[in-house]
C-alpha positions in Angstrom: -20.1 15.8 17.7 -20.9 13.1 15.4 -20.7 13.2 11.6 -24.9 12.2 10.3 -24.7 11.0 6.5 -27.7 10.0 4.7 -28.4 9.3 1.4 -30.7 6.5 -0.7 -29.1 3.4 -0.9 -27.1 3.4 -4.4 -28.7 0.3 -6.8 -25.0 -1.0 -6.7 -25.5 -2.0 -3.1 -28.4 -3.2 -3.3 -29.1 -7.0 -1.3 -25.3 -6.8 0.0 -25.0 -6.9 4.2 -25.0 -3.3 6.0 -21.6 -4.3 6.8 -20.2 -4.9 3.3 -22.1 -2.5 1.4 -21.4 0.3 4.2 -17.5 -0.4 4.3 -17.4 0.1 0.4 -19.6 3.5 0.4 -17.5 4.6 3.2 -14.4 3.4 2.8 -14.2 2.0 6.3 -13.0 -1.3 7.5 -16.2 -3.8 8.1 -15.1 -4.5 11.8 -15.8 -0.3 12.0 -19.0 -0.5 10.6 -19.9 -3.6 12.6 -19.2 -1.9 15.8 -21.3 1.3 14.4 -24.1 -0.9 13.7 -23.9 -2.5 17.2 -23.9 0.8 18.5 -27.4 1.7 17.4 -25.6 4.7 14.4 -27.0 3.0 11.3 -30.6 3.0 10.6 -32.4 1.9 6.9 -36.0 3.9 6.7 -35.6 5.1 10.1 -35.0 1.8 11.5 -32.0 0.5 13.6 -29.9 -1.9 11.5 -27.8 -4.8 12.5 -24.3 -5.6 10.3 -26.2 -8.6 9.1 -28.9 -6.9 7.7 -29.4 -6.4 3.6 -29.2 -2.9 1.8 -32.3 -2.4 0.0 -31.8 0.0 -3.3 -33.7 3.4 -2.4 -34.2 3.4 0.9 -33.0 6.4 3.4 -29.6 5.2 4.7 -28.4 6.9 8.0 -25.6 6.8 9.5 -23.2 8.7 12.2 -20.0 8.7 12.5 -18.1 9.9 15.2 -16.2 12.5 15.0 -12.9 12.8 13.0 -9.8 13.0 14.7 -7.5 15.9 15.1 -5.0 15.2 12.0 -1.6 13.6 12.9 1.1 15.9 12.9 4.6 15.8 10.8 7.3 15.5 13.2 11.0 16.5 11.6 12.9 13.5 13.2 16.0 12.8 11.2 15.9 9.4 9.6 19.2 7.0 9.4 19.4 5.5 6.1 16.9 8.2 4.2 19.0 8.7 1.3 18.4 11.7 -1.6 19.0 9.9 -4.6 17.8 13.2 -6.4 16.6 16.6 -5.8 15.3 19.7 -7.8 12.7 22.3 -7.5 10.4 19.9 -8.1 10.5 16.2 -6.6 12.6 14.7 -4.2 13.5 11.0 -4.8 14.4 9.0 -2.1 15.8 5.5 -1.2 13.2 4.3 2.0 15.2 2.4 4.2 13.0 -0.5 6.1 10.8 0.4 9.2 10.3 3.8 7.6 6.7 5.0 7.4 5.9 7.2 4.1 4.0 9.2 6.1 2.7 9.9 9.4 -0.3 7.8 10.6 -2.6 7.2 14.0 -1.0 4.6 15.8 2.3 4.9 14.1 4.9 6.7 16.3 8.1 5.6 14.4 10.2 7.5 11.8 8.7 8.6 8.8 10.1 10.1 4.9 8.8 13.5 5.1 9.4 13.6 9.0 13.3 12.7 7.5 12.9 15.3 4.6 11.7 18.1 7.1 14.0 17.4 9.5 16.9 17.9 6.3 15.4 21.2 5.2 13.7 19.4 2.3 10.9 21.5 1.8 7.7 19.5 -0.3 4.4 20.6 -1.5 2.0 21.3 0.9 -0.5 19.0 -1.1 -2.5 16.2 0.2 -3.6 15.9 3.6 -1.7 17.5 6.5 0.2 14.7 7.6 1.2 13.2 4.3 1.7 16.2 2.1 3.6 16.1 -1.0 3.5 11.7 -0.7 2.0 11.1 -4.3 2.4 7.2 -3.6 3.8 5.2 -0.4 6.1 2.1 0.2 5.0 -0.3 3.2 7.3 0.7 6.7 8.5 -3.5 5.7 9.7 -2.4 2.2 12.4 -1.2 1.0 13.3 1.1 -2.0 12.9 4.2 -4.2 9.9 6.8 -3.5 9.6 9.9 -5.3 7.6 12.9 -3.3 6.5 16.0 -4.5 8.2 19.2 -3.5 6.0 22.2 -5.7 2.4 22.3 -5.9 2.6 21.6 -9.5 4.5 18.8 -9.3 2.2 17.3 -6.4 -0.6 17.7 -9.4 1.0 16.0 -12.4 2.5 12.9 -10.5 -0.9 12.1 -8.6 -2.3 12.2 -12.1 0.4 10.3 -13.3 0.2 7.2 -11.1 -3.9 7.3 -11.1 -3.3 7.4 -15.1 -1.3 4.5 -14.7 2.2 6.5 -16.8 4.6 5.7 -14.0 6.5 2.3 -14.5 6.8 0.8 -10.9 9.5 -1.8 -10.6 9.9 -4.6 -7.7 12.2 -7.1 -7.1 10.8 -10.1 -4.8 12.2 -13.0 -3.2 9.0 -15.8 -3.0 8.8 -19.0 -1.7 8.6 -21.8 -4.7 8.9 -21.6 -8.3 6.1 -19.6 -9.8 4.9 -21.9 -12.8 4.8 -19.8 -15.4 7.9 -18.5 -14.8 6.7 -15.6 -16.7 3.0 -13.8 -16.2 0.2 -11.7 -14.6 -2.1 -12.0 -12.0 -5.3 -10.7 -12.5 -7.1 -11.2 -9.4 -9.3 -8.4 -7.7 -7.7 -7.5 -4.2 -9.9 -5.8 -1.0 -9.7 -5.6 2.5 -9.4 -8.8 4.6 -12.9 -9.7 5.8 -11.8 -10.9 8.9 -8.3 -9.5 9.7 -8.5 -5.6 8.8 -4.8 -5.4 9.0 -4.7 -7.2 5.7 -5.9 -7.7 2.7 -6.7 -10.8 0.5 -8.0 -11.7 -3.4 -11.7 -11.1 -3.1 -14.3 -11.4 -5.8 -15.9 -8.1 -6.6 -13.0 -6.0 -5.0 -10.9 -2.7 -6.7 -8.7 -4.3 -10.2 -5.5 -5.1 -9.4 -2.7 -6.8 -11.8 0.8 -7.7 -11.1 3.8 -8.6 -14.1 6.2 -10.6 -12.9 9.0 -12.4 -14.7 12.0 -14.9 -12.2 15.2 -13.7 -13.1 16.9 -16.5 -10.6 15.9 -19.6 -9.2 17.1 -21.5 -6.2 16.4 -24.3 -4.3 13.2 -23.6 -2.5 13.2 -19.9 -3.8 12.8 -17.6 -6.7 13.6 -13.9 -7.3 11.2 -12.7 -9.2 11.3 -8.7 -11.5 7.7 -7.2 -10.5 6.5 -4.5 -12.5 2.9 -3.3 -11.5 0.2 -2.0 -13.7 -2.1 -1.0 -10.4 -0.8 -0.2 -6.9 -3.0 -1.7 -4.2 -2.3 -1.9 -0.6 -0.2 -4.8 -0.3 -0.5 -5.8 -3.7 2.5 -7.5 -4.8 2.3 -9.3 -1.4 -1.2 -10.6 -1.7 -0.8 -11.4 -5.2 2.1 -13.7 -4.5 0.6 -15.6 -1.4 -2.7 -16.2 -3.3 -0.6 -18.3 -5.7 0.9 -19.8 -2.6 4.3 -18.4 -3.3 4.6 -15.8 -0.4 7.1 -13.0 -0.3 9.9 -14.8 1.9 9.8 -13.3 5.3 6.5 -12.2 4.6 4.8 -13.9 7.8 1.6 -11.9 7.3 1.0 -13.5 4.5 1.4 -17.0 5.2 5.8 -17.3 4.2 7.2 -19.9 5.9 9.2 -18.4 9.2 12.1 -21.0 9.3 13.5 -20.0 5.7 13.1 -16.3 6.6 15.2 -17.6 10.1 17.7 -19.1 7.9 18.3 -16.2 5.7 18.8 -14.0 8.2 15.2 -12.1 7.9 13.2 -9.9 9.8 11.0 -8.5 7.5 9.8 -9.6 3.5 12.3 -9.8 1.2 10.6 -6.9 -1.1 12.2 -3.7 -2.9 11.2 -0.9 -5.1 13.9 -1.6 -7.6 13.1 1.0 -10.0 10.6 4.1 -10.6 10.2 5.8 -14.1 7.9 8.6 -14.5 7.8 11.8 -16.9 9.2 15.1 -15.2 6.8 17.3 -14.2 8.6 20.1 -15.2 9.0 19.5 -19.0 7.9 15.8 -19.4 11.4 14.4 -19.7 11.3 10.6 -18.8 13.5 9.6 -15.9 14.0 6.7 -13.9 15.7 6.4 -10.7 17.2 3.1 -9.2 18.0 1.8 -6.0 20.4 -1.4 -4.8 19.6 -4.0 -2.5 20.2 -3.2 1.3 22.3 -5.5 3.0 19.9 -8.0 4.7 18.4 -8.3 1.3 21.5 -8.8 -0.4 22.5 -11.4 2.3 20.1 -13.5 2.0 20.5 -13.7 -1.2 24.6 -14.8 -1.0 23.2 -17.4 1.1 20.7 -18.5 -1.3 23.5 -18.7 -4.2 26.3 -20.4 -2.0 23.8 -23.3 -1.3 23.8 -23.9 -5.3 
């Protein structure tokens, strides 16, 4: 069975393309609504309407959707490298090793933390979707770093409020091509969903707020390491916001970094890490911060970096 919506058309979206206006409402990628609208499922004032066609303010929007999916499951599949860095009744903080999924996903088949957590006897909130409960915020499976999940109901409450409210100090350490001039500064630069590759995402005018502090705290020759401390948390934010000033996370080969320095160093994936998280307890609102170290490949690279002078 399909899912029908229909409502007016909101003023906001009024004179933008079915295609852009109906992946905002919706939340879907454009290339989704694109293929709905070539499939005859979206219709203004009755009418079939092509991806290229504008939204006009008032009128009856239609549109089905197919049916949702049966929800992934949570598969308890030890994890090598998942390491408790703290525990009460409350949280769990981890330290995500790299090609480790927060959560499970469709299309994802490879380890996960709460598939790791379960599979310890780490019992977390049952929060949240079914195949992400208790995940308050997520690392990419290509970063590394420290993750805090809820494990009480309560606790799955105050941090979700927490990180929307913007109380929860998020800090990154990144390796990026270049020598970001100023060395010390923010990027205020609206990020959205690629509007050609849906995989990623890209600085876009009119897209959701997004602002990055960063300050290098080493330079190199060809390379900086820069401290990252995130005001928003986007998708693939610190890694957008980097390549749109043409200083790519190195290794980052999504994003434009050049492959024969990530070859050099010894990298497979973007030199990127969730250095720090600081957060009050939700508990009894105690602030407490939680650090993790380099891994090696990260930490390699970076030997090499220094030896070259």
């Amino acid at each position: 069975m399909s899912d029908v919506r229909a409502l007016p058309v909101p003023e906001g979206l009024d004179g933008m393309r079915v295609d852009a206006g109906l992946a905002k409402l919706l939340g879907l990628s454009r290339t989704a609504v694109a293929e709905l609208a070539e499939s005859g499922e979206v219709r203004l004032d009755g009418r079939v309407a092509g991806k290229s066609d504008r939204l006009v303010a008032g009128v009856l929007l239609e549109v089905s959707l197919p049916a949702p999916a049966s929800p992934v499951q949570v598969v308890p599949v030890p994890v090598e490298g998942l390491i408790v860095l703290h525990q009460d009744d409350d949280i769990v903080v981890v330290d995500k090793p790299v090609g480790v999924a927060a959560h499970p996903s469709p299309g994802w088949t490879g380890p996960t933390v709460i598939g790791g957590l379960a599979a310890a006897g780490i019992r977390i909130s049952t929060s949240g979707a079914a195949e992400r409960q208790g995940v308050v915020h997520r690392l990419d499976v290509g970063t590394t770093g420290v993750m805090v999940v809820a494990k009480s109901e309560h606790a799955y409450t105050v941090l979700k409020r927490a990180f929307k409210e913007r109380t929860v100090d998020k800090g990154y350490h990144a390796l990026v091509q270049g020598h970001p001039d100023p060395s010390v500064g923010t990027i205020d630069a609206p990020i959205d969903r690629h509007p050609r590759h849906d995989y990623k995402f890209a600085v876009i005018a009119g897209g959701r707020p997004s602002v990055t502090h960063y300050e290098v705290i080493e330079a190199f020759r060809g390379a900086s390491l820069v401290d990252i401390r995130l005001e928003t948390g986007r998708t693939h934010q610190i890694r957008v916001h980097f390549a749109a000033l043409h200083h790519p996370c190195v290794g980052d080969l999504t994003y434009g970094a050049d492959p024969t320095l990530a070859r050099r160093l010894g990298l497979t994936r973007q030199w990127l890490h969730a250095r720090s998280l600081a957060f009050h307890h939700p508990s009894d609102g105690r602030r407490v911060e939680f650090v993790s170290e380099y891994p090696d490949d990260l930490r390699a690279a970076l030997e090499i970096l220094r030896a070259e002078g």
